[in-house]
GUKE-178356 format. One record per atom (N, C-alpha, C): x, y, z. Coordinates in steps of 0.1 Angstrom, whole numbers, plus 5000, padded with zeros to 4 digits. Example, Ala and Ser with C-alpha at 12.3 -4.5 7.8 and 13.67 -1.06 7.14 Angstrom:
<atoms>
513249435078512349555078513249675078512849785071513749895071512950005079
</atoms>
This chain:
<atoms>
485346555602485546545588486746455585486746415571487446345570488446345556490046345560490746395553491246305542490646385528491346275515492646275511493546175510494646175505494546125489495246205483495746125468496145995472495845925459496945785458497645795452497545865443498845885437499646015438501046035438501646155435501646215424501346325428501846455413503146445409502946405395504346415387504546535388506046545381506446675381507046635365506946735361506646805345507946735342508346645328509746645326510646755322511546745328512446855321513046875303513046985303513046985289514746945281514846865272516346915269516946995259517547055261517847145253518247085241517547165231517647155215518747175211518747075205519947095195520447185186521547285187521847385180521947315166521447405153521447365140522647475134522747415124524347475116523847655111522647645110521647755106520947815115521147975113519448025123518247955119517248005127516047945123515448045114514048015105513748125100514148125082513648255077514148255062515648295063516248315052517548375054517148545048517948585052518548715053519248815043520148705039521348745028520748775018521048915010520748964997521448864990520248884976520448764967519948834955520648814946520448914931519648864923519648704927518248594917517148644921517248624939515848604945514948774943515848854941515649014940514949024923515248954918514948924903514048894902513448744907512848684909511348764915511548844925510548914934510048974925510649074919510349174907509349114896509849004894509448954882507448944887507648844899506448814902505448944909505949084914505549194911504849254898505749234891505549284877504349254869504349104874503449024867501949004876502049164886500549144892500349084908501549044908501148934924501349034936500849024948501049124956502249084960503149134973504349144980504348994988502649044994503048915004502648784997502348744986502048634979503348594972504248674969505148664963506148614970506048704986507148584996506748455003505448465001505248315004505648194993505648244980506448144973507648074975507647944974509247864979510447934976511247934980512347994984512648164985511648254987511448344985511848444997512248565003512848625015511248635020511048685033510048715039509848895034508248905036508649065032509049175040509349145055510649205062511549235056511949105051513549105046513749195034512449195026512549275013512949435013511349435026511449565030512949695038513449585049515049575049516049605037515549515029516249495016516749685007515049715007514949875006515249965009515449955021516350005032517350055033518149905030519549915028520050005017520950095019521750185009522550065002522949975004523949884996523149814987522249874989521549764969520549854959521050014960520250064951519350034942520249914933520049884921518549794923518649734937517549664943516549764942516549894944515849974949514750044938515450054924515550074911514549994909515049854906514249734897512749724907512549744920511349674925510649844923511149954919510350084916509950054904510650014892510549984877509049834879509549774889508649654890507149724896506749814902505749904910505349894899505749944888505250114877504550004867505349904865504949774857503349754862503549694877502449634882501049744881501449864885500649944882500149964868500449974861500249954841499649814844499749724847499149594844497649654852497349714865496549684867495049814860495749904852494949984841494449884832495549824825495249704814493849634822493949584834492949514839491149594843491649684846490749804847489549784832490649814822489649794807489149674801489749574810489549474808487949434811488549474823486849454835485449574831486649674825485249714820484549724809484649694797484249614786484149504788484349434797483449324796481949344799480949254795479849284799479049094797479149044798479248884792478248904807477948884820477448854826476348934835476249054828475649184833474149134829473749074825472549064818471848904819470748794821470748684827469048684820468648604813467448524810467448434820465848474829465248364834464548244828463748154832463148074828462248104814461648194817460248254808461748324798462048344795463148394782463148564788462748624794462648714801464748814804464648894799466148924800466349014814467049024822467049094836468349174835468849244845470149294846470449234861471949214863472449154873473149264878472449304892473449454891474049404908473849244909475549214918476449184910476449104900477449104890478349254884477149344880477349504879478349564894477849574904478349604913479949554917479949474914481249364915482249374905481449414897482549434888483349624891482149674893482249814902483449794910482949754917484149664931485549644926485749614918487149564911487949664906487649704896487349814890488149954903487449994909487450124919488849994929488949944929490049884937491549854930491349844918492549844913492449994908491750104905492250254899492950324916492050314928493150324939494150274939494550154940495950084939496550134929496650164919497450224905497750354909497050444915496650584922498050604929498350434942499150534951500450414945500450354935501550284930502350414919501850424910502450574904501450694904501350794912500650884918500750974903501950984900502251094886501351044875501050934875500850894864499250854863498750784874497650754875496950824888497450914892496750984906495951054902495151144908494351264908494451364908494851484896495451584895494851734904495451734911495251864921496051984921494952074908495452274909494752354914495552394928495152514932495352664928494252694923494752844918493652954925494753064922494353164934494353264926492453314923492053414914490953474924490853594916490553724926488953704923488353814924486853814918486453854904485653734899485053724888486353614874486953534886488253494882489053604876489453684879490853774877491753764889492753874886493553884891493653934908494053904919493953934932494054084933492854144935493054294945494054304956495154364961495954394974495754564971494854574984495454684990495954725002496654805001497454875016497254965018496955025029496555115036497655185049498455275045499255335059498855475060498655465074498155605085499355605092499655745090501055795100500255865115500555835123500655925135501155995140500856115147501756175153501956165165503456095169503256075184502956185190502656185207502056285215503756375218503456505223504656605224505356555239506756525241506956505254508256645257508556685271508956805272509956785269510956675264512456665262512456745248511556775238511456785224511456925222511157005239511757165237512957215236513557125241514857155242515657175235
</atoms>
């Protein structure tokens, strides 16, 4: 047999050089900010979710937010994005009645004048609907959740029967008890 040699040599990988340190971490920044906290709220308020809201330009990531919550040193942070919840939540009732009085597309004439019902259009709006009354549900539970009483009634709904029952014994006679 007969043995192949390369013609050429195997490079070897260049080495890398080291990057240049920047005056800044990499990354969003970190630092509470009373605009950008303002800011978040506002676009909360007005319906937008968390993470659409930090993808907006200049915006914290929602780590940072959630950190933000966190932290005991910004109550007031803590306040405004609860007030901003309760908002978002009320908007998305508003939207609820919105969606459901509408009816503009529930219904479709074919060719022949023929009236039909669209019940994916129906359904979809179903869909919307049952997705924002959950979300409103666990945004203010007090307010829009599902009211759960447990009550504890006897038979025929009255009041609970207790009875108790004590049997005395007599212990057995042991010979110390002659004495």
């Amino acid at each position: 047999m007969t043995e192949k040699t390369p013609t050429t040599k195997p490079r070897k990988p260049a080495a890398k050089k080291p990057a240049a340190k920047s005056a800044r971490a990499p990354g969003r920044p970190t630092v509470y900010s009373e605009q950008k906290a303002m800011k978040l709220c506002a676009y909360l308020a007005d319906g937008m979710s968390l993470s659409r809201a930090c993808k907006m330009p200049g915006m914290p990531s929602s780590t940072t937010v959630l950190r933000w919550l966190a932290d005991d040193t910004h109550p007031q942070f803590r306040d405004q994005y609860a007030r901003a919840r309760e908002a978002q939540a009320d908007l998305l009732a508003e939207q609820i009645l919105e969606i459901a009085d509408d009816g503009t597309n529930d219904t479709y004439a074919d060719d022949d004048g023929n009236v039909h019902v669209d019940h994916d259009h129906i359904a979809r709006s179903r869909l919307r609907v049952d997705a924002r009354k959950w979300l409103a549900s666990k945004m203010a539970p007090k307010k829009y959740g599902d009211k759960i009483q447990a009550e504890h009634t006897g038979a025929n709904g009255g009041a609970i029967q207790v009875a108790s029952t004590v049997q005395f014994v007599m212990p057995p006679e042991r010979s110390e008890d002659d004495e």
